[in-house]
TIRO-2110 file (N, C-alpha, C; in Angstrom, 1 decimal):
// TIRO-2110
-3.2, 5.3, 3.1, N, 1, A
-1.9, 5.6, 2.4, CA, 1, A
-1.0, 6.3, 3.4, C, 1, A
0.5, 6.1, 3.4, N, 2, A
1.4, 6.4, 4.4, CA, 2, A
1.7, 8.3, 3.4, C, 2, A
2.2, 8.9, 4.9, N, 3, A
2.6, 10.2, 4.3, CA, 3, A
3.8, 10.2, 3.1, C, 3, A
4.6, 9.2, 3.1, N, 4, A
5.9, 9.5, 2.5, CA, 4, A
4.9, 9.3, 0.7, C, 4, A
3.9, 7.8, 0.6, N, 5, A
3.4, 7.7, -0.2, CA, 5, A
2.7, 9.0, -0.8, C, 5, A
1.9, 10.0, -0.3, N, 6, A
1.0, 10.4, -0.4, CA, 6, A
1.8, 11.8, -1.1, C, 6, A
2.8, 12.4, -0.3, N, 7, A
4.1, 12.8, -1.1, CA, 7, A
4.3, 12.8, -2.5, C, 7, A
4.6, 11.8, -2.2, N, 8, A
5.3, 11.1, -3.5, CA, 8, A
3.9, 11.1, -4.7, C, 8, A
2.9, 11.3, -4.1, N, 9, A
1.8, 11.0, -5.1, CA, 9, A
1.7, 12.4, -5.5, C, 9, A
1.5, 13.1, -4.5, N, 10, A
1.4, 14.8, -4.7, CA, 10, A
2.4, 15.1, -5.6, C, 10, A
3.3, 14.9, -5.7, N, 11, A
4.6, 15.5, -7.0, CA, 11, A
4.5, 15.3, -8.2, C, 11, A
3.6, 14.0, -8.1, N, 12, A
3.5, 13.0, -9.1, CA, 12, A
3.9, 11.5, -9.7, C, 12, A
5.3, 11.5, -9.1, N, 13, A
5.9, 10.5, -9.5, CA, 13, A
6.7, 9.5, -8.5, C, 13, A
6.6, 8.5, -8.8, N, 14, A
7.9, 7.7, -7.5, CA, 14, A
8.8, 7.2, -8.3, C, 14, A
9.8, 6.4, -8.3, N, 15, A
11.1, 6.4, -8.7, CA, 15, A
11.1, 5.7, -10.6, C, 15, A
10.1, 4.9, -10.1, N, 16, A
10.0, 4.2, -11.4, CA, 16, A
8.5, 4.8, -12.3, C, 16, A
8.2, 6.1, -12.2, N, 17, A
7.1, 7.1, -12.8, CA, 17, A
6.4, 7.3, -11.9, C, 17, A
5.0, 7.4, -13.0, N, 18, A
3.8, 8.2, -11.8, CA, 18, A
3.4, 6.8, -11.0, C, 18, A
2.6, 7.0, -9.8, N, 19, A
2.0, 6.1, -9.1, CA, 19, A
0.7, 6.2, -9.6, C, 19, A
0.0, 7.2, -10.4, N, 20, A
-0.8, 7.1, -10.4, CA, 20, A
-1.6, 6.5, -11.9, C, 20, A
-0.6, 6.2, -12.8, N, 21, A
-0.4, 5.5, -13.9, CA, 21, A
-0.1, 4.0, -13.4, C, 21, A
0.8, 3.8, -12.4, N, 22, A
1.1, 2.4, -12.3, CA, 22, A
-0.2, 1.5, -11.5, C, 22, A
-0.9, 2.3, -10.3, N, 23, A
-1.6, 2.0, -10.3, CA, 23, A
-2.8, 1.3, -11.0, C, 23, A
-3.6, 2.7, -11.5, N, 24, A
-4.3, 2.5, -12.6, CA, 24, A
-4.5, 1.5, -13.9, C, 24, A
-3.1, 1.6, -14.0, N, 25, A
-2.4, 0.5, -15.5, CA, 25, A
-3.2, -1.2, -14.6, C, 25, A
-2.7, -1.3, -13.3, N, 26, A
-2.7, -2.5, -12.9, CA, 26, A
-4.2, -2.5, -12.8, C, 26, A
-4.9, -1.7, -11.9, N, 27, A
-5.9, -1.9, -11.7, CA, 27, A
-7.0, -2.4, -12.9, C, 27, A
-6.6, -1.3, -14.5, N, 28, A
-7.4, -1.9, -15.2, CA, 28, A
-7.1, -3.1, -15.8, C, 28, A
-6.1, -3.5, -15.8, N, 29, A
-5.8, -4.6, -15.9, CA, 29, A
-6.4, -5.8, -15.4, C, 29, A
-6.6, -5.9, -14.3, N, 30, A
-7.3, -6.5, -13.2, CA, 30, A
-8.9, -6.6, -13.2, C, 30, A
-9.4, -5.7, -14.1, N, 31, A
-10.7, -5.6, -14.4, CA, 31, A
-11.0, -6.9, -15.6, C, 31, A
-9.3, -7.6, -16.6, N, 32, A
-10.1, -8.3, -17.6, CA, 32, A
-9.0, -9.0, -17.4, C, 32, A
-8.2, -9.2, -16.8, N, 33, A
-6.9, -10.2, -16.8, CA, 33, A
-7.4, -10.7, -14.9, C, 33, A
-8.0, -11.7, -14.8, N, 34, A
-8.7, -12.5, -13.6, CA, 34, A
-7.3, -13.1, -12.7, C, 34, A
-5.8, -13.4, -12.9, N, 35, A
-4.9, -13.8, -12.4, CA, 35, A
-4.1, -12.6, -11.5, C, 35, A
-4.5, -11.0, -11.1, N, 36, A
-4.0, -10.3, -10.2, CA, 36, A
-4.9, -10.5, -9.1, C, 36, A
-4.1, -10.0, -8.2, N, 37, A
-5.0, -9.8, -6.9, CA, 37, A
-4.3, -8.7, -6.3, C, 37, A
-5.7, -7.7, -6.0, N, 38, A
-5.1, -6.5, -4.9, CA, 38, A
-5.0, -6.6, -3.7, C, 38, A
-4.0, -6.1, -2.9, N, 39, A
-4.4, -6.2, -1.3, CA, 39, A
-3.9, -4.9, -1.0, C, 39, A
-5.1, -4.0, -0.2, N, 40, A
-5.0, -2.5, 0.5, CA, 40, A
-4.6, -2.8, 1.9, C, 40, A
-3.7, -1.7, 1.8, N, 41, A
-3.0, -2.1, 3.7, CA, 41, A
-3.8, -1.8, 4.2, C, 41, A
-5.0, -0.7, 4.7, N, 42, A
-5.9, -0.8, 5.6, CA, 42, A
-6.7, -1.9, 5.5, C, 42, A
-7.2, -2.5, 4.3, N, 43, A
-7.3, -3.7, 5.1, CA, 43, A
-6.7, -5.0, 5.5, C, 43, A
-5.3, -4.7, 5.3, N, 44, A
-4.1, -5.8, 5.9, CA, 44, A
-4.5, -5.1, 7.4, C, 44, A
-4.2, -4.3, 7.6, N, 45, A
-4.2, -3.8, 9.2, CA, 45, A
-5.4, -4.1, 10.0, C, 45, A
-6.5, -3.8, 9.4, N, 46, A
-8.2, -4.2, 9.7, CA, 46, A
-8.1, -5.7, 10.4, C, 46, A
-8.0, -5.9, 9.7, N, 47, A
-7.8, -7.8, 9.9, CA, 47, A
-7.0, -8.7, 9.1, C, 47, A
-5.9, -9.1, 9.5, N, 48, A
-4.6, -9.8, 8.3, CA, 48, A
-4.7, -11.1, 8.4, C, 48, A
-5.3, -11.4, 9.3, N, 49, A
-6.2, -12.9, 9.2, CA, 49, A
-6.9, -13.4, 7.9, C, 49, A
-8.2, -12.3, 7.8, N, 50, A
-9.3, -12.3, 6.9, CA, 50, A
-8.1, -11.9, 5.1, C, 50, A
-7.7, -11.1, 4.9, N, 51, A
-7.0, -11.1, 3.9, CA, 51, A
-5.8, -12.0, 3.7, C, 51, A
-5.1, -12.7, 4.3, N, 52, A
-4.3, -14.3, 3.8, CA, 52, A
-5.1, -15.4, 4.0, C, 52, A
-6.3, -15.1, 4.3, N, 53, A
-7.3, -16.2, 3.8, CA, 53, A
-7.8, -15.3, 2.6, C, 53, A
-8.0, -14.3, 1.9, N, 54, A
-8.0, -13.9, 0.7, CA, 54, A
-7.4, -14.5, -0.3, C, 54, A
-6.1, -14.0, 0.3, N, 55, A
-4.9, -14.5, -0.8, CA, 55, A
-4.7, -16.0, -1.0, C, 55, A
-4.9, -16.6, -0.1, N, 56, A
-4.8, -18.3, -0.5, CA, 56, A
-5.8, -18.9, -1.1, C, 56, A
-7.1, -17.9, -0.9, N, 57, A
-8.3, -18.7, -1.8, CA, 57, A
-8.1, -18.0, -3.2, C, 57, A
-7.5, -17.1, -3.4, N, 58, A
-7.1, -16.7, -4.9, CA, 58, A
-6.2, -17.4, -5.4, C, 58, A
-5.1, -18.0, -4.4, N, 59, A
-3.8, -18.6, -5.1, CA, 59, A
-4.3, -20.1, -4.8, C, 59, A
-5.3, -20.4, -4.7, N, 60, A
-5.7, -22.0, -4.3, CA, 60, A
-5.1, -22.8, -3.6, C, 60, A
-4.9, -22.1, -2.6, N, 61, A
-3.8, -22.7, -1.3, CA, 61, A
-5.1, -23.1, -0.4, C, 61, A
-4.3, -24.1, 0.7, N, 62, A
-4.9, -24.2, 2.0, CA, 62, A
-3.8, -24.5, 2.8, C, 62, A
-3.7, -23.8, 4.0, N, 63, A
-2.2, -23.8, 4.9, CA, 63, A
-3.3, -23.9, 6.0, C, 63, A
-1.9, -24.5, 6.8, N, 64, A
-2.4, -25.0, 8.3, CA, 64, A
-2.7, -23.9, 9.3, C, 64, A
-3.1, -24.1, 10.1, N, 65, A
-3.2, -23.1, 11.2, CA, 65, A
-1.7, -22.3, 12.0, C, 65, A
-0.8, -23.4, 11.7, N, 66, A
0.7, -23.2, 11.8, CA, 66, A
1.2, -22.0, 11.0, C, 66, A
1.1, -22.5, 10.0, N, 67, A
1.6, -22.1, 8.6, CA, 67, A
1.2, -20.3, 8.6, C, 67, A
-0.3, -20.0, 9.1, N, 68, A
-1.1, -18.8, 8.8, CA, 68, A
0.1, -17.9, 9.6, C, 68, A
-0.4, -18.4, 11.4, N, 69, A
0.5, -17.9, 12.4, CA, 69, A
1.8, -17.3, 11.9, C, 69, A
2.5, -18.2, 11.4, N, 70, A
3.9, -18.1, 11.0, CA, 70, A
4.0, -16.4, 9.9, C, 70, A
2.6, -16.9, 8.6, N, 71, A
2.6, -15.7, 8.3, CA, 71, A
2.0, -14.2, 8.6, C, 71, A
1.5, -14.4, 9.2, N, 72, A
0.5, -13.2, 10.5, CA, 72, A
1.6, -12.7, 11.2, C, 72, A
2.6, -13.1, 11.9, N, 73, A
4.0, -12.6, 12.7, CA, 73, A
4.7, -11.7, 11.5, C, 73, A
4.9, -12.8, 10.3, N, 74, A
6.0, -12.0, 9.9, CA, 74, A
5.6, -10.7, 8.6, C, 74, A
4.0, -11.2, 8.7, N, 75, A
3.9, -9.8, 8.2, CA, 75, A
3.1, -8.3, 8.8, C, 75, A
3.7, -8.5, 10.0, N, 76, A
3.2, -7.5, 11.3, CA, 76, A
3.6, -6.4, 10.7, C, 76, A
3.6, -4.6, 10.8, N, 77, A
4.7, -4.3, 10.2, CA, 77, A
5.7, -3.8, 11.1, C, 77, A
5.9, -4.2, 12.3, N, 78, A
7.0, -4.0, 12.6, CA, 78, A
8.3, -4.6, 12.6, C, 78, A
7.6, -6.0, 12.0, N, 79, A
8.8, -7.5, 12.0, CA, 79, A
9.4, -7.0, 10.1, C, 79, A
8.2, -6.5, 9.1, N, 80, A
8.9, -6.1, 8.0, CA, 80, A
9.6, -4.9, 7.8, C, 80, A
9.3, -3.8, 9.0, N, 81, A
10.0, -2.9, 9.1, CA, 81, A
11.5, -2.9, 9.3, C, 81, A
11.8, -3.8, 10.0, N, 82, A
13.2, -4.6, 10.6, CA, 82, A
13.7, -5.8, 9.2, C, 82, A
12.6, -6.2, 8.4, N, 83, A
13.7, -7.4, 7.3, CA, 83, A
13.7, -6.5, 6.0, C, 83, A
15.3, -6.8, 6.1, N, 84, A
15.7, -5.8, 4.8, CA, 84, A
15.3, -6.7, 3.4, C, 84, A
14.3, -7.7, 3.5, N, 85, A
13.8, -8.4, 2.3, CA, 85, A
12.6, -7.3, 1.8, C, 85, A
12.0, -7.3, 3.2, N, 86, A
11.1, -6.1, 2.8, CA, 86, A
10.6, -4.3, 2.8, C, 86, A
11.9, -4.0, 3.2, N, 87, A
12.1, -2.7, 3.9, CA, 87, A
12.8, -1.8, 2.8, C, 87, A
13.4, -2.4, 1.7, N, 88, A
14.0, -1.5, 1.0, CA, 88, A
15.2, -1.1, 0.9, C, 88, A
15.8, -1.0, 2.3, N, 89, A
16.9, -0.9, 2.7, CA, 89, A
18.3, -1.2, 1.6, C, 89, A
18.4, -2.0, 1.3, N, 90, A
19.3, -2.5, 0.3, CA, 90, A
19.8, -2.3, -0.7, C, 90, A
18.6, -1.3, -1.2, N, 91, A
18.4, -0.8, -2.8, CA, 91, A
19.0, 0.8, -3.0, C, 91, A
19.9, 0.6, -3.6, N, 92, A
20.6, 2.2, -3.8, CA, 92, A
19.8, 2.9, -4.2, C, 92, A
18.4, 2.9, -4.9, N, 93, A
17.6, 3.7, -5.6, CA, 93, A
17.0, 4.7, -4.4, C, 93, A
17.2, 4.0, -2.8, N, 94, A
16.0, 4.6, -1.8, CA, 94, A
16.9, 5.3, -0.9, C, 94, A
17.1, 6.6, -0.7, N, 95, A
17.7, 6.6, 0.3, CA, 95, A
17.2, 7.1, 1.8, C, 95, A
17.3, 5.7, 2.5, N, 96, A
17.0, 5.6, 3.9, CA, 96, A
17.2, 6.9, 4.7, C, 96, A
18.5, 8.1, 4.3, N, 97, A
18.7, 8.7, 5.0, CA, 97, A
17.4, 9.8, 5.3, C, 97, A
17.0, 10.2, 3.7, N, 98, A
15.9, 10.8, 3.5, CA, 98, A
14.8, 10.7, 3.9, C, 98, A
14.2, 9.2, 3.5, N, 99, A
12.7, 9.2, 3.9, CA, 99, A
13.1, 7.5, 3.9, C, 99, A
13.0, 6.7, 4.7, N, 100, A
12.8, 5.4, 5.1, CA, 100, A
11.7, 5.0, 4.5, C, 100, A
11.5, 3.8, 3.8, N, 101, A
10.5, 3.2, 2.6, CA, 101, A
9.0, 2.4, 4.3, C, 101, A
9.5, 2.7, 4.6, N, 102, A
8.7, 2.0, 6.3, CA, 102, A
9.0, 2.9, 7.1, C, 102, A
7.6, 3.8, 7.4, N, 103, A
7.6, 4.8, 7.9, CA, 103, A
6.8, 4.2, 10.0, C, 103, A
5.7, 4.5, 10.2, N, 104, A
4.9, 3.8, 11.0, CA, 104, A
3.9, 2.9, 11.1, C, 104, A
3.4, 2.5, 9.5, N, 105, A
2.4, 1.9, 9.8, CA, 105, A
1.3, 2.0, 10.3, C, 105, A
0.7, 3.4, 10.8, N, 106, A
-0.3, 3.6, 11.0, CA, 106, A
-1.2, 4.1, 9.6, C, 106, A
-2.5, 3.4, 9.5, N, 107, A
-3.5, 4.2, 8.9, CA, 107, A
-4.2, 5.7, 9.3, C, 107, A
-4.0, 6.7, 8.4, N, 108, A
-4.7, 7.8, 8.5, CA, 108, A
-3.5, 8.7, 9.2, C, 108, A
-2.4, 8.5, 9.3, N, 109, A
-1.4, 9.0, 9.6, CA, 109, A
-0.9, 10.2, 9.5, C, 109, A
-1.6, 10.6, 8.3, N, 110, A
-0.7, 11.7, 7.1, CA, 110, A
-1.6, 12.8, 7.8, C, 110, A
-2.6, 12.5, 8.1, N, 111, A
-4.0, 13.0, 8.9, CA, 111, A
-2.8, 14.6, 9.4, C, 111, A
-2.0, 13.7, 10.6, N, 112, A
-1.3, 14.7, 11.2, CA, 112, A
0.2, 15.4, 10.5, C, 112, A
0.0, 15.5, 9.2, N, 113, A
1.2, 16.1, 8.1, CA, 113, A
0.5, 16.8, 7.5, C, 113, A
-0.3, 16.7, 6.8, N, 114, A
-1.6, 17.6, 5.8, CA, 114, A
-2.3, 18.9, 6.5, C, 114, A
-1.7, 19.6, 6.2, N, 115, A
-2.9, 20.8, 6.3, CA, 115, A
-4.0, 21.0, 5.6, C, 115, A
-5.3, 21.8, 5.9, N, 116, A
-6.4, 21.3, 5.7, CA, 116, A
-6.0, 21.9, 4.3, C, 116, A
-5.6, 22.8, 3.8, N, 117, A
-5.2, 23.3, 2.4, CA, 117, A
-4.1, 22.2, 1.4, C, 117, A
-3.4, 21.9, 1.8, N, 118, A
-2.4, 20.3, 0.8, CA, 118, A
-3.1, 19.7, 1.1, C, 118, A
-4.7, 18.7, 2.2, N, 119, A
-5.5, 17.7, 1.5, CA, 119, A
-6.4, 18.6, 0.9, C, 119, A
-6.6, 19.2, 1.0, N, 120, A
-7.8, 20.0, -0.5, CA, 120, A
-7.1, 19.6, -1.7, C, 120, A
-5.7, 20.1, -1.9, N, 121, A
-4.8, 20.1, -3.2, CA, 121, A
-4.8, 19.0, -3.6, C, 121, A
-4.6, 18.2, -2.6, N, 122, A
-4.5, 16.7, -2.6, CA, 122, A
-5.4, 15.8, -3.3, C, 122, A
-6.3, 16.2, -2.2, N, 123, A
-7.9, 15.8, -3.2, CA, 123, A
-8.3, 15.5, -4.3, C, 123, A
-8.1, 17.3, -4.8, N, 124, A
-8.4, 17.4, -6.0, CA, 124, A
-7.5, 16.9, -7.3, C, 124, A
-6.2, 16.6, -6.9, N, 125, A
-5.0, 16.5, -8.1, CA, 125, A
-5.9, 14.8, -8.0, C, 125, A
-5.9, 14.3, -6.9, N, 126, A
-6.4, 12.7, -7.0, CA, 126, A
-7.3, 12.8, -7.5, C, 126, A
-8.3, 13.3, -8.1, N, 127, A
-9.7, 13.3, -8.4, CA, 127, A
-9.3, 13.3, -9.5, C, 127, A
-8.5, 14.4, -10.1, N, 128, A
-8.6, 14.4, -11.8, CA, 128, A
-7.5, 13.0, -12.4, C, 128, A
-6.5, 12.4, -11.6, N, 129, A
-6.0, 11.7, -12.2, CA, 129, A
-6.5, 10.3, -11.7, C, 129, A
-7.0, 10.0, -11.3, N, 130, A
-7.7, 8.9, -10.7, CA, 130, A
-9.1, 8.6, -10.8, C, 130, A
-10.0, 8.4, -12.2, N, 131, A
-10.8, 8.6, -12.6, CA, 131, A
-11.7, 7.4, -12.8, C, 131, A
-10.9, 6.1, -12.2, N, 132, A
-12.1, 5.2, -12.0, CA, 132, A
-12.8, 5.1, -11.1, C, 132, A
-14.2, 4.6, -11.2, N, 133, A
-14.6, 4.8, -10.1, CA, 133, A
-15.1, 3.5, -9.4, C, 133, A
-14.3, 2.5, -10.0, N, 134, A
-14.2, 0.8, -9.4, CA, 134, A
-13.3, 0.7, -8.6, C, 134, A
-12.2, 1.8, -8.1, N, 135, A
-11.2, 2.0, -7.8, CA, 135, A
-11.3, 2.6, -6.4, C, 135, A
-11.3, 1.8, -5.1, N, 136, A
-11.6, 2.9, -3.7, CA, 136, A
-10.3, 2.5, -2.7, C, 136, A
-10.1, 3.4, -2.2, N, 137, A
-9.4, 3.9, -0.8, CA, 137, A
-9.8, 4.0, -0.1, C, 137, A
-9.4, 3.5, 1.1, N, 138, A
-9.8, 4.0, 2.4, CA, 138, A
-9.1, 4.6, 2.9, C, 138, A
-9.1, 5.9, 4.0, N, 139, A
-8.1, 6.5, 4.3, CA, 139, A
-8.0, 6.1, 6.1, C, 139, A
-9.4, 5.3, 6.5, N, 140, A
-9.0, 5.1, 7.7, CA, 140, A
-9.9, 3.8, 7.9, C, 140, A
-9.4, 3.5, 9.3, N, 141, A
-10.5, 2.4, 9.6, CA, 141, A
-11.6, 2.2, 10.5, C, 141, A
END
């Protein structure tokens, strides 16, 4: 999870409520409603090969070897850091001046923002509101 997210989780809420209700909502959701599919950026970053062969075998696709390439480039994140389709940029709700919705893209990042006392806090505010336990994060890879 990126620092600006992890923030934003610590306060409680992001623009449209908690994240930790939206989450959740979807997630259980996804336990009895078979038509979502999750994708964790650590493991988009891990290997983004192996997960849009996820996603096409969930959406019953089969794309060319072209077709993958094409989407492997453009979902690098430095190519969606730069398209305002996916950057946020656009939306008066975000303001860029503040905290940019695309931060660096690195996993485990916050590593170097968190003091060992706000991830303790951190932790534990996650622990009580985050109570499934079908439900995992990775914080690094």
């Amino acid at each position: 999870m990126g620092l600006t997210l992890l923030l934003m989780l610590f306060c409680g809420s992001v623009v449209f409520g908690s994240w930790y209700d939206h989450v959740s909502g979807w997630w259980k959701k996804k336990q009895t409603y078979p038509k979502l599919h999750y994708m964790f950026y650590e493991d988009l970053s891990e290997d983004t090969g192996r997960e849009i062969d996820k996603l096409c075998s969930f959406l019953g696709l089969s794309i060319s070897p072209e077709l993958k390439e094409k989407v492997l480039s453009g979902v690098q994140f430095d190519n969606m850091k730069k398209n305002q389709m996916a950057n946020y940029s656009t939306l008066s709700v975000m303001d860029m001046k503040i905290s940019p919705f695309m931060r660096k893209g690195k996993v485990g990042d916050w590593k170097n923002h968190f003091t060992v006392a706000q991830n303790e806090a951190f932790d534990e505010d996650y622990k009580e509101k985050m109570k499934d336990p079908t439900l995992h994060f990775r914080n690094e890879i």
